[in-house]
C-alpha positions as CSV (number, residue, x, y, z in Angstrom):
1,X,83.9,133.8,114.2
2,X,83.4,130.2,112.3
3,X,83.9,131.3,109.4
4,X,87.1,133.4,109.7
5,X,88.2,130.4,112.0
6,X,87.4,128.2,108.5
7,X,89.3,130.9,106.3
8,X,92.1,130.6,108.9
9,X,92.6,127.0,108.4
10,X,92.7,127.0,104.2
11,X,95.5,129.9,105.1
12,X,97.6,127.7,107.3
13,X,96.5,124.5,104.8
14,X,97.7,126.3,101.8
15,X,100.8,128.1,103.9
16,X,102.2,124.5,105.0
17,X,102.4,122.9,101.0
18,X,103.9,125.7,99.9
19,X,106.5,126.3,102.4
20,X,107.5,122.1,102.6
21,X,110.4,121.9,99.4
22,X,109.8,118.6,98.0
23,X,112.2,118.1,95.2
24,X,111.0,115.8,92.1
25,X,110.2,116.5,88.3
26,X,106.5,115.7,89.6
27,X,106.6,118.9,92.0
28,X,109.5,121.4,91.8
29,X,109.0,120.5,87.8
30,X,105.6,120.9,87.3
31,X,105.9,124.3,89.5
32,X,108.8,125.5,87.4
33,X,106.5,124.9,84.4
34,X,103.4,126.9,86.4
35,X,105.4,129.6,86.8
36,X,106.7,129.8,83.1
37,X,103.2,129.8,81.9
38,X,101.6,132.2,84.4
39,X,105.0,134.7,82.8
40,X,103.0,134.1,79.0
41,X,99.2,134.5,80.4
42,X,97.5,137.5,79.7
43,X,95.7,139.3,82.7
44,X,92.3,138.1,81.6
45,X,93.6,134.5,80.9
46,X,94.8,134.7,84.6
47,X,92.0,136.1,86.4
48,X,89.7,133.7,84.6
49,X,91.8,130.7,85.3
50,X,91.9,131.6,88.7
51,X,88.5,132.1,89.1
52,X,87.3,128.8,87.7
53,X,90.2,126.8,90.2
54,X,88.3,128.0,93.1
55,X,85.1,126.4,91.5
56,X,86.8,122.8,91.8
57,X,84.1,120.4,93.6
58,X,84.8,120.5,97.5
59,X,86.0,117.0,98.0
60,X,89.1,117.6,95.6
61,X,90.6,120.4,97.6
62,X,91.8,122.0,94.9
63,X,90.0,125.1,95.4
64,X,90.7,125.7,99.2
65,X,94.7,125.9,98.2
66,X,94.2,129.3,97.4
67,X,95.2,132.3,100.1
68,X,92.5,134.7,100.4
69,X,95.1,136.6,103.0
70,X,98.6,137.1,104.2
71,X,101.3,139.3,103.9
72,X,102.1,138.6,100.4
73,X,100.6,140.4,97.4
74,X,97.4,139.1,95.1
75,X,99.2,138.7,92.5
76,X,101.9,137.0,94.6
77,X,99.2,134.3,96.1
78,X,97.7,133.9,92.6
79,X,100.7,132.6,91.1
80,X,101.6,130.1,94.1
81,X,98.4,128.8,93.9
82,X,98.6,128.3,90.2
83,X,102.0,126.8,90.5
84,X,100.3,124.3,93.5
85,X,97.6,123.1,91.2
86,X,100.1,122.1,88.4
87,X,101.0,119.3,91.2
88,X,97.5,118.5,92.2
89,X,97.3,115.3,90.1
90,X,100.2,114.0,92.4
91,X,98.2,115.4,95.5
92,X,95.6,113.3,95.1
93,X,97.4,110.1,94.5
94,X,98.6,110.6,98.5
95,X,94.8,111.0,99.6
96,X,94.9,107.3,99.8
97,X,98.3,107.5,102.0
98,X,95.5,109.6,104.6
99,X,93.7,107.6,107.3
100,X,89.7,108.5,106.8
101,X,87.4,106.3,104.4
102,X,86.8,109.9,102.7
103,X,90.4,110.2,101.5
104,X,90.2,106.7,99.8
105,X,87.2,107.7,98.5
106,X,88.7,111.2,96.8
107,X,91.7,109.2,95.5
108,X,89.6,106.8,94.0
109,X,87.0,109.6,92.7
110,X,90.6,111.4,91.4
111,X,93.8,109.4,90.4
112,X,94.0,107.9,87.6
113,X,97.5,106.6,87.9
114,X,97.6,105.6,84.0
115,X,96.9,109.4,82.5
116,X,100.6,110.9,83.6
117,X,102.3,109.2,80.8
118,X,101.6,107.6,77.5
119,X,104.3,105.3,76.3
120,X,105.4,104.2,72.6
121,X,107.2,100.8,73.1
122,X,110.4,100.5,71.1
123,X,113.6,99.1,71.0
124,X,117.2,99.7,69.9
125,X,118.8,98.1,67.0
126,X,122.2,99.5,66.0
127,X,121.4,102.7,67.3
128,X,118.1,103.0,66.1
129,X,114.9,103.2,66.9
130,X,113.1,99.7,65.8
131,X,108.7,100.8,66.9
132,X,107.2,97.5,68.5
133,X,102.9,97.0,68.6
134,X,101.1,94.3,70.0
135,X,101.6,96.0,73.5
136,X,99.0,96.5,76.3
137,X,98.0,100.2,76.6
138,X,101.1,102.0,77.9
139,X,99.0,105.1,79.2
140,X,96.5,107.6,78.1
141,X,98.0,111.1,78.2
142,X,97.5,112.0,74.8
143,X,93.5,111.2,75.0
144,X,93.1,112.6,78.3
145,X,94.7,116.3,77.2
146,X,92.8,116.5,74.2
147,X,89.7,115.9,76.4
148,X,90.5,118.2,79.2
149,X,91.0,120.7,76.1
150,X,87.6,119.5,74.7
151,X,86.2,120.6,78.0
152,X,87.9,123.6,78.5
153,X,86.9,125.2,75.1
154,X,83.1,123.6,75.6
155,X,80.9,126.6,76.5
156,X,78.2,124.2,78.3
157,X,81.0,122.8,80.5
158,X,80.3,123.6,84.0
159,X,82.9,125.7,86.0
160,X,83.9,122.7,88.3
161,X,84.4,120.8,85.2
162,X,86.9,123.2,83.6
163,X,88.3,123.4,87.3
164,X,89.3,119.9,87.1
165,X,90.3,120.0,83.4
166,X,92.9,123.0,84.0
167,X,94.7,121.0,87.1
168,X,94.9,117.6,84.7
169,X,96.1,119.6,80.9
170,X,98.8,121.6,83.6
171,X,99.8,118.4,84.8
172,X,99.8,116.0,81.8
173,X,101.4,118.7,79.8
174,X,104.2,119.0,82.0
175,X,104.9,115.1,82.3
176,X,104.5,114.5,78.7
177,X,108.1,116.9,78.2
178,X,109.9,114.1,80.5
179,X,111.1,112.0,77.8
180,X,110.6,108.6,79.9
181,X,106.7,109.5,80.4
182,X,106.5,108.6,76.2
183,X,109.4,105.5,76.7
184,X,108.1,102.0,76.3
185,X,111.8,100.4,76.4
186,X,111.8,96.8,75.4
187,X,115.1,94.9,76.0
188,X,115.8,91.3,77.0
189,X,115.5,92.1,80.4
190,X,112.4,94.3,79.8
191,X,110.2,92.0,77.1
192,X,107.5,94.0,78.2
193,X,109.2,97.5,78.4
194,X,110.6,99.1,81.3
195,X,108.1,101.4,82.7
196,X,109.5,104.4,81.7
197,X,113.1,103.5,82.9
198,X,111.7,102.5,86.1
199,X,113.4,99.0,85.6
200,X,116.6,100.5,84.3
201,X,118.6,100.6,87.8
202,X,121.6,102.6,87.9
203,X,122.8,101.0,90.9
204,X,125.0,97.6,91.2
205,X,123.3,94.6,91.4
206,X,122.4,93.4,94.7
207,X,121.7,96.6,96.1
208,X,119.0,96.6,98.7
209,X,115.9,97.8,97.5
210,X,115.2,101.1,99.6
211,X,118.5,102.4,98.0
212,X,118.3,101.4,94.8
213,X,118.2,104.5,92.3
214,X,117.0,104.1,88.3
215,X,117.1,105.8,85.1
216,X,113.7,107.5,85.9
217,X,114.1,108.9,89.1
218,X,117.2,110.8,88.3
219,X,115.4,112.5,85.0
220,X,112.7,113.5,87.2
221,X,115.0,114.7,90.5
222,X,117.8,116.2,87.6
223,X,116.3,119.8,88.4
224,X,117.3,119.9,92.5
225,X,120.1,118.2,92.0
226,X,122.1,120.0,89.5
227,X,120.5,123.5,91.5
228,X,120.7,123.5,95.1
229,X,118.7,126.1,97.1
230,X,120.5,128.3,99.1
231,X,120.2,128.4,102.4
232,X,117.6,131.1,104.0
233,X,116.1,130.9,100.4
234,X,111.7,130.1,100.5
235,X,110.6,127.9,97.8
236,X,109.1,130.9,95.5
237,X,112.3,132.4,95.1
238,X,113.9,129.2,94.3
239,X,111.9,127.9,92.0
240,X,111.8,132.0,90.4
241,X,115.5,132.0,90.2
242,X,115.6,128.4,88.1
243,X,112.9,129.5,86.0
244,X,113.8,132.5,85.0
245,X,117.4,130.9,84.2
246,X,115.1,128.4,81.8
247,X,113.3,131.0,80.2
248,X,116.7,133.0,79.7
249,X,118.3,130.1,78.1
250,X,115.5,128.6,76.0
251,X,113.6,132.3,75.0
252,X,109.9,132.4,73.7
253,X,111.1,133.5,70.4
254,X,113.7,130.7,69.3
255,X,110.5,127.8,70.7
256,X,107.7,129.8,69.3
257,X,107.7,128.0,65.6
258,X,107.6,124.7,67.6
259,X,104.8,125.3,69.8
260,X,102.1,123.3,67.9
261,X,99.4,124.3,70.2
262,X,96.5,121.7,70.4
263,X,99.1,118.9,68.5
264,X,99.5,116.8,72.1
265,X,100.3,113.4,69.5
266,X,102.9,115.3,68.9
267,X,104.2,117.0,71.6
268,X,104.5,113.0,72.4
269,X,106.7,112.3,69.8
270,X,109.0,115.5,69.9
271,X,109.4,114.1,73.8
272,X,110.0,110.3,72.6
273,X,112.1,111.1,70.0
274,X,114.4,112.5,72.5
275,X,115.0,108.4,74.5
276,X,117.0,107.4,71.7
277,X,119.4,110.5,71.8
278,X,119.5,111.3,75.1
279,X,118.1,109.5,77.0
280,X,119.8,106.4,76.1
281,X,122.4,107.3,75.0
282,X,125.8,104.9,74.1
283,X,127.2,106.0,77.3
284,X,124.3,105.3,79.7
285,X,125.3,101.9,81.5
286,X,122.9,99.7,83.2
287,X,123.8,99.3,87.3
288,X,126.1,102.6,86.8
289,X,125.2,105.9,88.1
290,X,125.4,108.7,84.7
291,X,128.6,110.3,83.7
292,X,129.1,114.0,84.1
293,X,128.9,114.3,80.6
294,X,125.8,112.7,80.2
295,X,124.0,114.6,83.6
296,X,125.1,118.0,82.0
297,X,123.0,116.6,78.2
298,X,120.5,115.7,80.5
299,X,120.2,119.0,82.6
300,X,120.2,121.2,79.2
301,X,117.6,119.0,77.8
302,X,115.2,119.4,80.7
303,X,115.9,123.2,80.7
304,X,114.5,123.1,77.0
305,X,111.5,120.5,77.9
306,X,110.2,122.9,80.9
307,X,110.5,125.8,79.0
308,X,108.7,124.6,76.5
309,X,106.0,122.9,78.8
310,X,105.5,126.6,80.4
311,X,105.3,128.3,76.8
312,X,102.6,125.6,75.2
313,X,100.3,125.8,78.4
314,X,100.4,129.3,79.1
315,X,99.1,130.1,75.3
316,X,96.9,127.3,75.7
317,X,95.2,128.8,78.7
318,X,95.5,131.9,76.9
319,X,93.5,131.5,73.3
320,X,91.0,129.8,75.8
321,X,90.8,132.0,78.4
322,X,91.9,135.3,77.5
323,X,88.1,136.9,77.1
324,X,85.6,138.3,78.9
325,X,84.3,136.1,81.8
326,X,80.8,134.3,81.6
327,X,78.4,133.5,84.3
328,X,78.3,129.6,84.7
């Protein structure tokens, strides 16, 4: 009786995150790109990918997010679980949010708030892109994923390791395709860059704070804005639909000569290269929200970004994982 009582509890646990919609590049992003790469994984890259997840070390509570039971199919609860742990870097940075000295002590043990982005600080002149140095560290994405990698591909790694190192490569992969998660912006109103556009504010001047809106909050919410879910619609089938309109507009084949698996400097710069065109583009005003023309540039870009987030990881995952499993 305790321990189906337990197994009840990681049900309803797991049940509850994936019912609640919670709209952001970090979450409805990061799933849309878990789901593009589970579509590229072989079987055997899945099964073993799933099997180490449920390895993760207790107090990160990554591995109790999977469904043993329910209604829906195996193959159905694999893929919502590996679409959760995509967002798990994001779950832990809330741990802290949680009364309990424990939960300080797992976000502590497990954020690292400085590995979702690694910025290359720059500045516009006349259009173009003028590099800057003699900047503090703007983030350590690009280290970090060719260290989860580095574990992942170790044979002595332990299980709970690789665990870890699959939720953080999912993750970091996925934010280093939003251009401002590379963008070091220095202006004369950011001499020390602008945090990714989080200092760019698309609102008037003198707007109270808890409504201000900036430049990187609507890149990372431009997926649930420019698709609504339909009413009566679960989060799986929403986040299927977009996907599979991402993957029909961006296919495998016309990425696949781009994918430069293993290359994360420079799946930094394709992303980076994109501020200067895109992102900041001659019609983007400071203190005004983006034009229609300039949201629809946006949209298309981030279409192209997840899709090619979902292809790298998923044949990442697969020249690592697809073989026979070994005892560890």
């Amino acid at each position: 009786m305790k321990k189906l009582s337990k197994k009840v509890i990681y049900v309803l646990i797991s049940a509850i995150l994936l019912a609640v919609p919670a709209f952001a590049w970090d979450d409805v992003g990061h799933k849309i790109t878990g789901y593009i790469a589970w579509q590229r994984m072989s079987p055997q890259a899945r099964e073993n990918v799933i099997r180490i997840l449920r390895t993760a070390p207790e107090d990160s509570t990554l591995g109790i997010y999977y469904q043993p039971y329910g209604v829906e199919s195996d193959d159905v609860r694999k893929l919502e679980y590996f679409m959760l742990v995509a967002t798990w870097a994001d779950i832990v940075r809330d741990f802290g949010a949680e009364s309990g000295f424990r939960n300080e002590v797992r976000q502590r043990k497990y954020h690292r708030s400085n590995w979702h982005y690694d910025d290359i600080f720059w500045k516009q002149v006349d259009g173009k892109v003028e590099l800057l140095t003699g900047f503090p560290e703007g983030g350590q994405g690009v280290p970090k994923l060719k260290e989860f990698d580095a574990v992942l591909r170790n044979p002595s790694s332990r299980s709970s390791e690789k665990a870890i190192a699959i939720a953080w490569l999912m993750h970091i992969g996925g934010d280093l395709h939003q251009p401002l998660h590379t963008s070091g912006r220095v202006t004369d109103k950011e001499p020390k860059g602008d945090q990714g556009g989080n200092l760019f504010q698309l609102t008037p001047e003198g707007t109270p704070r808890a409504q201000q809106v900036n430049l990187h909050w609507f890149w990372d919410s431009i997926v649930n804005r420019n698709v609504s879910i339909k009413p009566g619609m679960c989060e799986r089938d929403y986040l299927e639909s977009v996907a599979k309109k991402m993957i029909k507009a961006n296919p495998f084949s016309s990425l696949q000569a781009g994918l430069k698996l293993g290359q994360y400097d420079e799946w930094q710069k394709e992303s980076f290269a994109y501020d200067n065109t895109v992102v900041f583009s001659p019609d983007l005003k400071r203190n005004q929200m983006p034009s229609k023309q300039y949201t629809k540039k946006a949209f298309k870009l981030a279409e192209r970004q997840l899709a090619m987030a979902g292809y790298r990881l998923g044949e990442t995952l697969n020249a690592i994982f697809n073989v026979s499993p070994t005892a560890k």
